[in-house]
PDB file of N, CA, C and O in Angstrom:
ATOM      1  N   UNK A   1     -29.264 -30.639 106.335  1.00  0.00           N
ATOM      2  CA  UNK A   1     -28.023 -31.366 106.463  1.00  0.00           C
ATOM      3  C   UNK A   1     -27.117 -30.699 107.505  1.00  0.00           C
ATOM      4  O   UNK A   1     -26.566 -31.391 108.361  1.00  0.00           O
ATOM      5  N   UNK A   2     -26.988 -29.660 107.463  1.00  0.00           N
ATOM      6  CA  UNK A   2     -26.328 -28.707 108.928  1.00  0.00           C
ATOM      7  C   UNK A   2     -26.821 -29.431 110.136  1.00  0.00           C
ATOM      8  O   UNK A   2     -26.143 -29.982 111.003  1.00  0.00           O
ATOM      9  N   UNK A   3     -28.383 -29.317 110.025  1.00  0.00           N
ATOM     10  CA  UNK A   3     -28.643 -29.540 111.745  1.00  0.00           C
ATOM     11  C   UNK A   3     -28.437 -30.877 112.296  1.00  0.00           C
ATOM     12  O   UNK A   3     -28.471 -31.170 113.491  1.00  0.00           O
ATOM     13  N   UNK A   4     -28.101 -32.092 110.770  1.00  0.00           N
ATOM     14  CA  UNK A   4     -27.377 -33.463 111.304  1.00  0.00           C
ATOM     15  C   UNK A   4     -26.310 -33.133 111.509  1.00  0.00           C
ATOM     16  O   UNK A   4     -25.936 -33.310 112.669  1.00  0.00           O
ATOM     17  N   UNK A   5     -25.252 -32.476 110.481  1.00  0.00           N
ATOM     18  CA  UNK A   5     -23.840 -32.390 111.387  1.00  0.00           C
ATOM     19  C   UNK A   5     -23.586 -31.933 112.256  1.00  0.00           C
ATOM     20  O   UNK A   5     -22.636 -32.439 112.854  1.00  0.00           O
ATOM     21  N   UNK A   6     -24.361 -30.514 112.976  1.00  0.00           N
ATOM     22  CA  UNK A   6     -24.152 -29.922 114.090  1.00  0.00           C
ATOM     23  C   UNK A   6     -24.525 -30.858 115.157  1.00  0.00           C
ATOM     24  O   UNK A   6     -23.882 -30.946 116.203  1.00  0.00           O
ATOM     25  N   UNK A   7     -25.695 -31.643 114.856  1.00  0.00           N
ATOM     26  CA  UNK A   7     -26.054 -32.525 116.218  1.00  0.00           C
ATOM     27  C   UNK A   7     -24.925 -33.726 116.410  1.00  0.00           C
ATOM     28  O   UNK A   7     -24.455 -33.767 117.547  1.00  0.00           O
ATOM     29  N   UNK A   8     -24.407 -34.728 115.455  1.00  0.00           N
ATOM     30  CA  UNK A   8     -23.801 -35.221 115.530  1.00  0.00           C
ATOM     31  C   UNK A   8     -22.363 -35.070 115.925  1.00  0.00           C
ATOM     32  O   UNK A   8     -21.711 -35.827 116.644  1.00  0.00           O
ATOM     33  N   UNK A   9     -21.962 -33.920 115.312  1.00  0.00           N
ATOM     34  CA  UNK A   9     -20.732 -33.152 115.634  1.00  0.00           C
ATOM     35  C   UNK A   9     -20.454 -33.280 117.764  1.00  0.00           C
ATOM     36  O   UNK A   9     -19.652 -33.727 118.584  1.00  0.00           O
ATOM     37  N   UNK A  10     -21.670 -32.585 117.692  1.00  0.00           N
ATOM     38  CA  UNK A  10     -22.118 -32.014 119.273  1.00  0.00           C
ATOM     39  C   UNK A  10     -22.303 -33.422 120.138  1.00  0.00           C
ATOM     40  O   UNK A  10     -22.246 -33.257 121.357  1.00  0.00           O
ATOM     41  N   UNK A  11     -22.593 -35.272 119.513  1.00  0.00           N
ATOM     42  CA  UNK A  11     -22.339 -36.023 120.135  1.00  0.00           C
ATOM     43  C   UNK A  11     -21.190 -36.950 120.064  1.00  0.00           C
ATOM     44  O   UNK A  11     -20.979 -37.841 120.887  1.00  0.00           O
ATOM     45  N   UNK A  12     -20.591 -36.735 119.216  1.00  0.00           N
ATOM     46  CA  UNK A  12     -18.927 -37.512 119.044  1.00  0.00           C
ATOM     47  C   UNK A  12     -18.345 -36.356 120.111  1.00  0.00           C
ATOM     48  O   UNK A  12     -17.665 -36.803 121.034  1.00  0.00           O
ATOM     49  N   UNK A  13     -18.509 -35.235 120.073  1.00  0.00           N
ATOM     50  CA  UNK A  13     -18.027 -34.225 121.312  1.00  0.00           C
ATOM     51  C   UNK A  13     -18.140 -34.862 122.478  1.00  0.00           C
ATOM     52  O   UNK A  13     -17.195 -35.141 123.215  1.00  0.00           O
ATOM     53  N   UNK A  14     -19.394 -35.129 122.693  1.00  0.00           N
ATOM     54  CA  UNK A  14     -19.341 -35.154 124.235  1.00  0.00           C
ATOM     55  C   UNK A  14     -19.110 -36.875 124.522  1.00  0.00           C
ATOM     56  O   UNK A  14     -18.880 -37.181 125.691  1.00  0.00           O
ATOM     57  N   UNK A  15     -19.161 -37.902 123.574  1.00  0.00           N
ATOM     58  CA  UNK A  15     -18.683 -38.713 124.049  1.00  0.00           C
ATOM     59  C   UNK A  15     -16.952 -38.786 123.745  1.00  0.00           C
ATOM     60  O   UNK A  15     -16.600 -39.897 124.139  1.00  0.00           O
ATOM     61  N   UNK A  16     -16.103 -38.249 123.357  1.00  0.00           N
ATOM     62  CA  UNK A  16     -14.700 -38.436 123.702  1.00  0.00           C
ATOM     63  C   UNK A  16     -14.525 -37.398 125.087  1.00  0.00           C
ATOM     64  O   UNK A  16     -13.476 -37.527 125.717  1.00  0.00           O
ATOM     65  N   UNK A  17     -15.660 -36.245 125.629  1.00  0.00           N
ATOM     66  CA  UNK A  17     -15.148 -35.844 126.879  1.00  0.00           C
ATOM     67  C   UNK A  17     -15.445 -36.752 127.844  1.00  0.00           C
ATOM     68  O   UNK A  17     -15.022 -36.739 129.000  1.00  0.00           O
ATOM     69  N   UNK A  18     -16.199 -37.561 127.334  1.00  0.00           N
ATOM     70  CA  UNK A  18     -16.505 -38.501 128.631  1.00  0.00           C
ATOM     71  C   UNK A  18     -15.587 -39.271 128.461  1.00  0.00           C
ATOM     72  O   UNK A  18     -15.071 -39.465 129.561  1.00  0.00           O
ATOM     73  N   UNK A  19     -15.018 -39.901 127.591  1.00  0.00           N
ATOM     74  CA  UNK A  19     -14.058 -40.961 127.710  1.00  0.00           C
ATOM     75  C   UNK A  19     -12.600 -40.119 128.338  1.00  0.00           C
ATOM     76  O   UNK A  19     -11.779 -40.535 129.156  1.00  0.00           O
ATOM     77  N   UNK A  20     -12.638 -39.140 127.798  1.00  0.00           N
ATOM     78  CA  UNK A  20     -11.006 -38.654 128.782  1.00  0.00           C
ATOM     79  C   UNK A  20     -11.586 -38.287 130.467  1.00  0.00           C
ATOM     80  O   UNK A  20     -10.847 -38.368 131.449  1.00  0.00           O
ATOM     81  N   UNK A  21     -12.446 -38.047 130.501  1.00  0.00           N
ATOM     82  CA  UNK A  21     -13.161 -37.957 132.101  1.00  0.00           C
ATOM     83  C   UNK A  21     -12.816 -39.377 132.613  1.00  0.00           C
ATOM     84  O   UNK A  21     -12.016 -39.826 133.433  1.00  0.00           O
ATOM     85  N   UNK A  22     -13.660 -39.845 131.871  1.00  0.00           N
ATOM     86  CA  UNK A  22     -13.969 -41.684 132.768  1.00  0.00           C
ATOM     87  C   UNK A  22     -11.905 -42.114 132.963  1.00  0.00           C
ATOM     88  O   UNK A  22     -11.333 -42.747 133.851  1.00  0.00           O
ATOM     89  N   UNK A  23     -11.359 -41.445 131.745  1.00  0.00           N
ATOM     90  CA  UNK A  23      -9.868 -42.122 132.080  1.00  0.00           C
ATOM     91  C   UNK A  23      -9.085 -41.574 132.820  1.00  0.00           C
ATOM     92  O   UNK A  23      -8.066 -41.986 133.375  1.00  0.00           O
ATOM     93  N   UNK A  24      -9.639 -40.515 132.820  1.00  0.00           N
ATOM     94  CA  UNK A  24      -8.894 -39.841 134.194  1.00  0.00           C
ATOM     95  C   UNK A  24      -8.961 -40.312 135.681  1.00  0.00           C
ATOM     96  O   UNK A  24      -8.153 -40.261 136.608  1.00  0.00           O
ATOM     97  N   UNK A  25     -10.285 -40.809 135.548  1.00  0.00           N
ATOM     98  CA  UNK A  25     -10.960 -41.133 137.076  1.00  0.00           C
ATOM     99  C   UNK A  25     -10.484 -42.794 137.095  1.00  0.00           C
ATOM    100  O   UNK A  25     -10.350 -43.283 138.217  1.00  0.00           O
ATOM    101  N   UNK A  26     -10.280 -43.491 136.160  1.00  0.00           N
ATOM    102  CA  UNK A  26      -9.544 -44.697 136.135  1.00  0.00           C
ATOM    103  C   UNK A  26      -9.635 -45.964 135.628  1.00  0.00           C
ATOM    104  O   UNK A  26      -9.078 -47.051 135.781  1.00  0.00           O
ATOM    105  N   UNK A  27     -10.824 -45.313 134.744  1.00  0.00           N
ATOM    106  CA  UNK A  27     -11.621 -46.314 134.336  1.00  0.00           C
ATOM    107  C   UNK A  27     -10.979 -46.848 133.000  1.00  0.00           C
ATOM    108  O   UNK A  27     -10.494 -45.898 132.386  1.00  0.00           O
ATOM    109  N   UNK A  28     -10.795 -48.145 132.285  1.00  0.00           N
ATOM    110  CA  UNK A  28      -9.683 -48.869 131.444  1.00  0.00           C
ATOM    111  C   UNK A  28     -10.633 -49.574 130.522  1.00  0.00           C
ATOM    112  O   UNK A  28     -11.775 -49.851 130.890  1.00  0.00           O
ATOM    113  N   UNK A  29      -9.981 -49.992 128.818  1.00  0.00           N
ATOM    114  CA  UNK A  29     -10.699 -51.213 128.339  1.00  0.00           C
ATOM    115  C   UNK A  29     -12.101 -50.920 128.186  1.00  0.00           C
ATOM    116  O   UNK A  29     -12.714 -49.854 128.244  1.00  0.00           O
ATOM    117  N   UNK A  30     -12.400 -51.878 128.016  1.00  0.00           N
ATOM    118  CA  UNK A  30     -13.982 -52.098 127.902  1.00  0.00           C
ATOM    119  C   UNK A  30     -14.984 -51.139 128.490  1.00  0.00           C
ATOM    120  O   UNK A  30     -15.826 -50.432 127.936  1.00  0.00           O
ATOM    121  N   UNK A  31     -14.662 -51.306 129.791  1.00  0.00           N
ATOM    122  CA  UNK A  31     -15.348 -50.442 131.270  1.00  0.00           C
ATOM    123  C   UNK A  31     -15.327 -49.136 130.873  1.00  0.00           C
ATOM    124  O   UNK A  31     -16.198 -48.364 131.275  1.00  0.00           O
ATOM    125  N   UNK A  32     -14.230 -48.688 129.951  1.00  0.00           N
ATOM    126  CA  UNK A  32     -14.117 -47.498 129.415  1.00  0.00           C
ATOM    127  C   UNK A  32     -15.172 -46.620 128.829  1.00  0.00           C
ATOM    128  O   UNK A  32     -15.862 -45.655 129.159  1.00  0.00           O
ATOM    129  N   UNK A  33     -14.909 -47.663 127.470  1.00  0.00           N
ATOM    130  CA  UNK A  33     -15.746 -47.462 126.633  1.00  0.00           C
ATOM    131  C   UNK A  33     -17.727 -47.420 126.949  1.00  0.00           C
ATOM    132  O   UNK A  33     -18.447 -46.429 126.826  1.00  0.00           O
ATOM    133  N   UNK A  34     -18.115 -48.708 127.325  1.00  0.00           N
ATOM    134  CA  UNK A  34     -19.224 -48.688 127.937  1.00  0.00           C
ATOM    135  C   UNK A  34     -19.958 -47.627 128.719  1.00  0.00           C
ATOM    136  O   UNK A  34     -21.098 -47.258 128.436  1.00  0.00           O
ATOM    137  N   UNK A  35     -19.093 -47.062 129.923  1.00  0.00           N
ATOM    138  CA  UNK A  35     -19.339 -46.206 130.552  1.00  0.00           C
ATOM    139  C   UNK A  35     -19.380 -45.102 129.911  1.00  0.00           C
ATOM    140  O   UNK A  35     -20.264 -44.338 130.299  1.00  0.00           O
ATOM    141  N   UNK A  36     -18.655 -44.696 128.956  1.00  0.00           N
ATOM    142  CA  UNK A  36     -18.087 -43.446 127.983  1.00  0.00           C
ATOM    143  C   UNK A  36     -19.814 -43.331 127.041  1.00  0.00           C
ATOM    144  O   UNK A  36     -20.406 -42.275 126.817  1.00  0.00           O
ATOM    145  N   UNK A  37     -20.413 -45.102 126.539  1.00  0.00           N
ATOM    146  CA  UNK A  37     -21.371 -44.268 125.797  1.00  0.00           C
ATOM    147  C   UNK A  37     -22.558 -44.246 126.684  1.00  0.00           C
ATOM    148  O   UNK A  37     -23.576 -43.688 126.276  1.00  0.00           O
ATOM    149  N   UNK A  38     -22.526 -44.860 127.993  1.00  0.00           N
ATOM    150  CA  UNK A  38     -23.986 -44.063 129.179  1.00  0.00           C
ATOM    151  C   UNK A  38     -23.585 -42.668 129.132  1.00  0.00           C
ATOM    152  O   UNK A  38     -24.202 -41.740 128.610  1.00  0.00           O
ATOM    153  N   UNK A  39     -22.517 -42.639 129.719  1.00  0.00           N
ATOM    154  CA  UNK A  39     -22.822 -41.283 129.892  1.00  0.00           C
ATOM    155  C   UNK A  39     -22.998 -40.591 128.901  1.00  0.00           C
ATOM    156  O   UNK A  39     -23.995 -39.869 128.906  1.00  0.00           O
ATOM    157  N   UNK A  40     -22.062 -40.573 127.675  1.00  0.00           N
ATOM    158  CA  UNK A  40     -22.774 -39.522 126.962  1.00  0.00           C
ATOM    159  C   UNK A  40     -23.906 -39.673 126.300  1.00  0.00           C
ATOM    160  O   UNK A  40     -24.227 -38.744 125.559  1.00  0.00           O
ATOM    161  N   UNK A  41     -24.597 -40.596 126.369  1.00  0.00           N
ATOM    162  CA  UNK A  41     -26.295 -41.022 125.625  1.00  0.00           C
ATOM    163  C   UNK A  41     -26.925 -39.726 126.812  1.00  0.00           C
ATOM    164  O   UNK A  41     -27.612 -38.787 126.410  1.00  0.00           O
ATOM    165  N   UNK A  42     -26.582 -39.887 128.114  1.00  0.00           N
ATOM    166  CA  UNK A  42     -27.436 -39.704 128.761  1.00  0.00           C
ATOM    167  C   UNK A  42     -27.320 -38.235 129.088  1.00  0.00           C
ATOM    168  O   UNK A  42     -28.092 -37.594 129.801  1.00  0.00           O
ATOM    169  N   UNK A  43     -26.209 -37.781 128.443  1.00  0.00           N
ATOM    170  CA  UNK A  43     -25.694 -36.288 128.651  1.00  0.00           C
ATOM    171  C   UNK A  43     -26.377 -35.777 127.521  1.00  0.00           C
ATOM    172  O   UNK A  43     -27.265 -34.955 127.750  1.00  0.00           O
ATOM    173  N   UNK A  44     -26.121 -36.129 126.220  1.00  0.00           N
ATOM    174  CA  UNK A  44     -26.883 -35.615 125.114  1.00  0.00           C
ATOM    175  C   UNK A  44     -28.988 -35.670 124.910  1.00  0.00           C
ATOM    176  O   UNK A  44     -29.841 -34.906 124.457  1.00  0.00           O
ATOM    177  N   UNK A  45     -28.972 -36.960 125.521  1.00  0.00           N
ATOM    178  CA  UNK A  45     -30.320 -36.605 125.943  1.00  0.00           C
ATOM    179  C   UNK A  45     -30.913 -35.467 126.915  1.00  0.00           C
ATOM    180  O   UNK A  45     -32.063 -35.125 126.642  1.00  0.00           O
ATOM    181  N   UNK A  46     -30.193 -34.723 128.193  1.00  0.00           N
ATOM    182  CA  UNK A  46     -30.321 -33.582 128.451  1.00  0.00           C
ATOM    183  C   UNK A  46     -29.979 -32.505 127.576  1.00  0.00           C
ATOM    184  O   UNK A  46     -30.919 -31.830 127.158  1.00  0.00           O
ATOM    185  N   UNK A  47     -28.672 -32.175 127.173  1.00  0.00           N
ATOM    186  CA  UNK A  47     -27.942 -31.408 126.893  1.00  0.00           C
ATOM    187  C   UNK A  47     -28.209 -30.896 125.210  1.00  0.00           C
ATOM    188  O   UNK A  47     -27.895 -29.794 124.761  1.00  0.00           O
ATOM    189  N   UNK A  48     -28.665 -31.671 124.683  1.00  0.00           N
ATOM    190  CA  UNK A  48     -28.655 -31.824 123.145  1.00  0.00           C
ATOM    191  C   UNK A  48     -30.598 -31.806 122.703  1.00  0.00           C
ATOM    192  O   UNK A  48     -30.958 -31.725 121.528  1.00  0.00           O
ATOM    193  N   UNK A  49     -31.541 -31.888 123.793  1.00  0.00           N
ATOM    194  CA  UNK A  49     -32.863 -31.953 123.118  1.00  0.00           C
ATOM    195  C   UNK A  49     -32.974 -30.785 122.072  1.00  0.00           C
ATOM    196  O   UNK A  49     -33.212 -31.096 120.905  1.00  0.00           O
ATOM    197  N   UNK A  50     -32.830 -29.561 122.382  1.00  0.00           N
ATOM    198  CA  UNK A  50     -33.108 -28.280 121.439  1.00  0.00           C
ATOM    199  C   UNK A  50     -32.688 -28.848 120.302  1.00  0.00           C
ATOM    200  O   UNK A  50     -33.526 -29.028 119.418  1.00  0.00           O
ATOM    201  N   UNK A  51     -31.214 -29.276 120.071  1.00  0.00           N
ATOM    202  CA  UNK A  51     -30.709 -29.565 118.633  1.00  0.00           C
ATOM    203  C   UNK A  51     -31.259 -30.921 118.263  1.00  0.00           C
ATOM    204  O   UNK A  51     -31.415 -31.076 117.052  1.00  0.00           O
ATOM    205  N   UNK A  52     -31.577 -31.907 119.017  1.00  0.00           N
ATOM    206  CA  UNK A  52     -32.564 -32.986 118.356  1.00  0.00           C
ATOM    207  C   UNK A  52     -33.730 -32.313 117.547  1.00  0.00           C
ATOM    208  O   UNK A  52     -34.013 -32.479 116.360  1.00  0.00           O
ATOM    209  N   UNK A  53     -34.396 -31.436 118.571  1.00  0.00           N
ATOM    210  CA  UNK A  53     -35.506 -31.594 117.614  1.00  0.00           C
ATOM    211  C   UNK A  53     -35.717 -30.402 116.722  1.00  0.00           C
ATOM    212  O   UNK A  53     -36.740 -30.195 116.068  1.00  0.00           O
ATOM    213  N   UNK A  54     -34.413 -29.472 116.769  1.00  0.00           N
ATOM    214  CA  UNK A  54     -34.319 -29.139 114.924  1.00  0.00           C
ATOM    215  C   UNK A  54     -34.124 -29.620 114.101  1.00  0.00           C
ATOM    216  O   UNK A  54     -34.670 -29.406 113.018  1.00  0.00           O
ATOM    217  N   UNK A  55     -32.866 -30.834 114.439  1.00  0.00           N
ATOM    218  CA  UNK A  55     -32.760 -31.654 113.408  1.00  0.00           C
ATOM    219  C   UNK A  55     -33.915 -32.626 112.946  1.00  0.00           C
ATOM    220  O   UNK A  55     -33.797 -33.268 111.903  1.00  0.00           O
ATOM    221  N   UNK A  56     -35.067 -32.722 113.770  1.00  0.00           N
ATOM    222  CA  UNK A  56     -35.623 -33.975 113.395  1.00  0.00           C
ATOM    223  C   UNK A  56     -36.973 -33.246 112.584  1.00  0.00           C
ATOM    224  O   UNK A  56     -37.817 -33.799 111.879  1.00  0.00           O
ATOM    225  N   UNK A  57     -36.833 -31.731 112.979  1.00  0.00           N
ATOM    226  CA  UNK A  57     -37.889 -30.945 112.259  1.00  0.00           C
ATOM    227  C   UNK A  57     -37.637 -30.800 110.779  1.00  0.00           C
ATOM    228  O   UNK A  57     -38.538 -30.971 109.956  1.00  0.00           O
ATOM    229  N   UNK A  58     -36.275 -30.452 110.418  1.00  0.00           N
ATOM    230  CA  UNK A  58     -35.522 -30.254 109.270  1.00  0.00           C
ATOM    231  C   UNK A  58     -35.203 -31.726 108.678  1.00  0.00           C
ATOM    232  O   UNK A  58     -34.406 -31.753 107.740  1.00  0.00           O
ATOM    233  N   UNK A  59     -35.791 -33.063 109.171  1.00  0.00           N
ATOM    234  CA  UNK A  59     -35.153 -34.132 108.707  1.00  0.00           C
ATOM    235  C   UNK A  59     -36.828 -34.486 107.966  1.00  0.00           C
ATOM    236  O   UNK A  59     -36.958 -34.902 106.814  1.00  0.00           O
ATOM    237  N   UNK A  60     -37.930 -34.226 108.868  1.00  0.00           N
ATOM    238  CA  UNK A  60     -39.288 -34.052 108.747  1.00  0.00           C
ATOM    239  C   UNK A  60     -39.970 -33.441 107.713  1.00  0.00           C
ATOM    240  O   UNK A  60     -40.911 -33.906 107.069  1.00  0.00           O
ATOM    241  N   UNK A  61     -39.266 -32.039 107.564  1.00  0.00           N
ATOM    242  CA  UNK A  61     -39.755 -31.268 106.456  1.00  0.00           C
ATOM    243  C   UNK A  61     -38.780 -31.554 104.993  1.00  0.00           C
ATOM    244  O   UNK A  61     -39.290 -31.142 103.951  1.00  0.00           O
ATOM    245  N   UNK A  62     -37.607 -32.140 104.903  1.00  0.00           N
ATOM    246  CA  UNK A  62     -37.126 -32.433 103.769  1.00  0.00           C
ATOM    247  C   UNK A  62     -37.737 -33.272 103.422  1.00  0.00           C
ATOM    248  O   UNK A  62     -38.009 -33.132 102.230  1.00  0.00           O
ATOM    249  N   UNK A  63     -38.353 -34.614 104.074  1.00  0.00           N
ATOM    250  CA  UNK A  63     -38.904 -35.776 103.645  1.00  0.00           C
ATOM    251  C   UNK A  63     -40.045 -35.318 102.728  1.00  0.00           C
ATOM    252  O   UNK A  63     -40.160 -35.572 101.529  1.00  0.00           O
ATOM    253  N   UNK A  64     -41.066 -34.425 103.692  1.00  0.00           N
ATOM    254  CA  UNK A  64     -42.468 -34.022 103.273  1.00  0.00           C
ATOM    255  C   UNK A  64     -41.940 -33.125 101.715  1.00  0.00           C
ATOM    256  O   UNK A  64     -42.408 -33.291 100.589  1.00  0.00           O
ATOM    257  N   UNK A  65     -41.146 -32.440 102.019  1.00  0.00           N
ATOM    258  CA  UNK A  65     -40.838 -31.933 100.992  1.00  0.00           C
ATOM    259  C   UNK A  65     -40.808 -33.010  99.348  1.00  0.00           C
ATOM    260  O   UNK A  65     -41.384 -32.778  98.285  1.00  0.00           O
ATOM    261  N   UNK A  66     -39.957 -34.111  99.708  1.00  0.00           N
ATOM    262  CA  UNK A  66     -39.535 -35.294  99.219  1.00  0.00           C
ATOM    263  C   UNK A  66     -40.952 -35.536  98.104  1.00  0.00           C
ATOM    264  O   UNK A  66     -41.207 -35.304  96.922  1.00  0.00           O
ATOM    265  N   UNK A  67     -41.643 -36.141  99.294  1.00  0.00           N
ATOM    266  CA  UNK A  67     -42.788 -36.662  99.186  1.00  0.00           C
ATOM    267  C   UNK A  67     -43.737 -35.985  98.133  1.00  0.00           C
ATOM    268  O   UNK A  67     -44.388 -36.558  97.259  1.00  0.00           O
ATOM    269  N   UNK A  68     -43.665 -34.437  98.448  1.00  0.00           N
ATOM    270  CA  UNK A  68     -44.051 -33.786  97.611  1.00  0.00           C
ATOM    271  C   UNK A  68     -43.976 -33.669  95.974  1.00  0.00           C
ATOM    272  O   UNK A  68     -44.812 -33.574  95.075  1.00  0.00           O
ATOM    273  N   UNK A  69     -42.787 -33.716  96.038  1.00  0.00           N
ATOM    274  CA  UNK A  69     -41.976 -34.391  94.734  1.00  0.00           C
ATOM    275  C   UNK A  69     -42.230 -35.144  93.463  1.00  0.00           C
ATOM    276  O   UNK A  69     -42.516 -35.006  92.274  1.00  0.00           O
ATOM    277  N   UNK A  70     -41.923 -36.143  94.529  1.00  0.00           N
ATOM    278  CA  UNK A  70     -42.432 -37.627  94.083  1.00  0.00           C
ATOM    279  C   UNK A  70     -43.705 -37.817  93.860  1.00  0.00           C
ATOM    280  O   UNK A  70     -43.966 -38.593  92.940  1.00  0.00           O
ATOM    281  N   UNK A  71     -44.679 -37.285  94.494  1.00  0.00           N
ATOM    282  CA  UNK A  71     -46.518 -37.135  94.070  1.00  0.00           C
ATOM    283  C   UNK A  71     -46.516 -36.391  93.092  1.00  0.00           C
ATOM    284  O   UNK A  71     -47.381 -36.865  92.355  1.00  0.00           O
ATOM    285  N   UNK A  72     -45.781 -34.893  92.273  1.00  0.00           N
ATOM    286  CA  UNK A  72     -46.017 -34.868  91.388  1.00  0.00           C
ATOM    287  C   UNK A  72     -45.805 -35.280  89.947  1.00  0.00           C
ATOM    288  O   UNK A  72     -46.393 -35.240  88.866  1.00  0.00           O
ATOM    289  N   UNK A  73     -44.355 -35.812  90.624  1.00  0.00           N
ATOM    290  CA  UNK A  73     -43.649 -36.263  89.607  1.00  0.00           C
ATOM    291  C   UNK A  73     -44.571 -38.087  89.143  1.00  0.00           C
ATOM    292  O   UNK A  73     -44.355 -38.741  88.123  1.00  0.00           O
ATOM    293  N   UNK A  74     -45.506 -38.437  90.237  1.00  0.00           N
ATOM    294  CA  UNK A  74     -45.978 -39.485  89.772  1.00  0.00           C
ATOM    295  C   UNK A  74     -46.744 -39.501  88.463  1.00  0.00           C
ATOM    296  O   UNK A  74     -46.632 -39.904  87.305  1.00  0.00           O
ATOM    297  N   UNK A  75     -47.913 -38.594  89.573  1.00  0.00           N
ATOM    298  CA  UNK A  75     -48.761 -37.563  88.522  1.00  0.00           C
ATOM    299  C   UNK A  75     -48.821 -37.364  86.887  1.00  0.00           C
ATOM    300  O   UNK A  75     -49.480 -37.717  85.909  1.00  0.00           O
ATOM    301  N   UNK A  76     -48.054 -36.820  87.136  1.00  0.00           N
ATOM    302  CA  UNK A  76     -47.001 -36.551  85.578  1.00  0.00           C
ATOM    303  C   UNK A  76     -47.231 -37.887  84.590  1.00  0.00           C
ATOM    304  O   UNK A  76     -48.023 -37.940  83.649  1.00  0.00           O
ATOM    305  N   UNK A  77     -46.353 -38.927  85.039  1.00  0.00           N
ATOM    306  CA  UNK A  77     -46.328 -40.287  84.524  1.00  0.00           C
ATOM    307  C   UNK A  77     -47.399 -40.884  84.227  1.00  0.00           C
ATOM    308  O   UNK A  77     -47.460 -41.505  83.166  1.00  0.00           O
ATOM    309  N   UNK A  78     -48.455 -40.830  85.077  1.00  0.00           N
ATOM    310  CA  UNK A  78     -49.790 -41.216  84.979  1.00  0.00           C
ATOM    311  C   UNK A  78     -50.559 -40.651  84.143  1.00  0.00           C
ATOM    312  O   UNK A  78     -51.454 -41.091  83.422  1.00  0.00           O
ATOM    313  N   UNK A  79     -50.038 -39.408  84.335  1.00  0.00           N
ATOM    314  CA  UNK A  79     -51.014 -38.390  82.881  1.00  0.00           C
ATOM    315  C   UNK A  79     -50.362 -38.825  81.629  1.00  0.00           C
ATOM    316  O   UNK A  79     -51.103 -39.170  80.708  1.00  0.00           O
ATOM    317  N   UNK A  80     -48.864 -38.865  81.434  1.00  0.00           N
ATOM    318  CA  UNK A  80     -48.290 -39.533  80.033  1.00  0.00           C
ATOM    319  C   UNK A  80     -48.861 -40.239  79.945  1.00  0.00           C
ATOM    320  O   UNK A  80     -49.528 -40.244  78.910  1.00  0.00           O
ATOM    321  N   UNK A  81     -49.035 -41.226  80.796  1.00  0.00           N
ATOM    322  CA  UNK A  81     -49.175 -42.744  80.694  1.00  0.00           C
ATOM    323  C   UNK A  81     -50.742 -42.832  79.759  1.00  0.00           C
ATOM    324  O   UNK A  81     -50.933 -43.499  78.742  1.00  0.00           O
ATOM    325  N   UNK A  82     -51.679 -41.985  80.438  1.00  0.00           N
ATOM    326  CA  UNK A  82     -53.052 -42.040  79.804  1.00  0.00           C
ATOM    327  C   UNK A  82     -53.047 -41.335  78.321  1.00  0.00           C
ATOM    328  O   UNK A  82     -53.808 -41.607  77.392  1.00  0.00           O
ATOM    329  N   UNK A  83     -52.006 -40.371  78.338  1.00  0.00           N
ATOM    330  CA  UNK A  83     -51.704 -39.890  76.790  1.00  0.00           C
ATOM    331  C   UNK A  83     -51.740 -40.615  75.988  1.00  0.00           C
ATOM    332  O   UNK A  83     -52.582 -40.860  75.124  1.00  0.00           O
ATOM    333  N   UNK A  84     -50.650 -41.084  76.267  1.00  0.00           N
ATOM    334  CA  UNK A  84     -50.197 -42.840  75.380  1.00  0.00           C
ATOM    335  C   UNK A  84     -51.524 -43.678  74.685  1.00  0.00           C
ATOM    336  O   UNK A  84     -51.677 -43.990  73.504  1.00  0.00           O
ATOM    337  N   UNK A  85     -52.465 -43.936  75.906  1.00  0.00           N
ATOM    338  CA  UNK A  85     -53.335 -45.069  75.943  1.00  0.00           C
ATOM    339  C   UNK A  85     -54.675 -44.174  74.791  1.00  0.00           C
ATOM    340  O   UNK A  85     -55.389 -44.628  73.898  1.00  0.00           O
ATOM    341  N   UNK A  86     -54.554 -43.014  75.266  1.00  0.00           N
ATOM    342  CA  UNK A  86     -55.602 -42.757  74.370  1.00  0.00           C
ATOM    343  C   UNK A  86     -54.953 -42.544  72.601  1.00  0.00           C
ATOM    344  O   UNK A  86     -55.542 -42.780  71.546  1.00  0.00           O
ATOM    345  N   UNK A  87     -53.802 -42.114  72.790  1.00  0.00           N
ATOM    346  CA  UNK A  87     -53.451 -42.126  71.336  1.00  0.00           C
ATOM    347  C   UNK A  87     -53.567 -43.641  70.553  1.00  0.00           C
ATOM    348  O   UNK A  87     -53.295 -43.740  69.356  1.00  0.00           O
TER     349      UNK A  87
END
């Protein structure tokens, strides 16, 4: 959960520097905004890969983790379940 807020953190960042950039240089409205999320899509796609793909490692291994879980915890149920049937 860190390495989503840090990444996310790190792209609401860089898209309000782009929007005070783009408004400085003169850009208004709409044109603003638009331009505000190229550039920063395209800034964070350089600038931000390292922290993508911790986060997506740590988003990867909680799942598997998840998953893990849930298979035993199926398990479990299935074995009650046959308890049951044979009693």
């Amino acid at each position: 959960m860190r390495t989503t807020l840090a990444y996310t953190s790190a792209r609401i960042l860089l898209f309000v520097v782009s929007v005070i950039v783009l408004y400085l240089v003169g850009a208004r409205g709409l044109l603003l905004l638009a331009l505000a999320c190229v550039v920063s899509g395209v800034a964070s796609f350089v600038l931000l890969s390292r922290q993508r793909d911790v986060m997506s490692g740590a988003l990867i291994a909680r799942l598997m983790n998840g998953k893990r879980r849930a298979t035993g915890f199926r398990a479990r149920l299935e074995e009650g379940a046959r308890a049951e049937d044979d009693d």
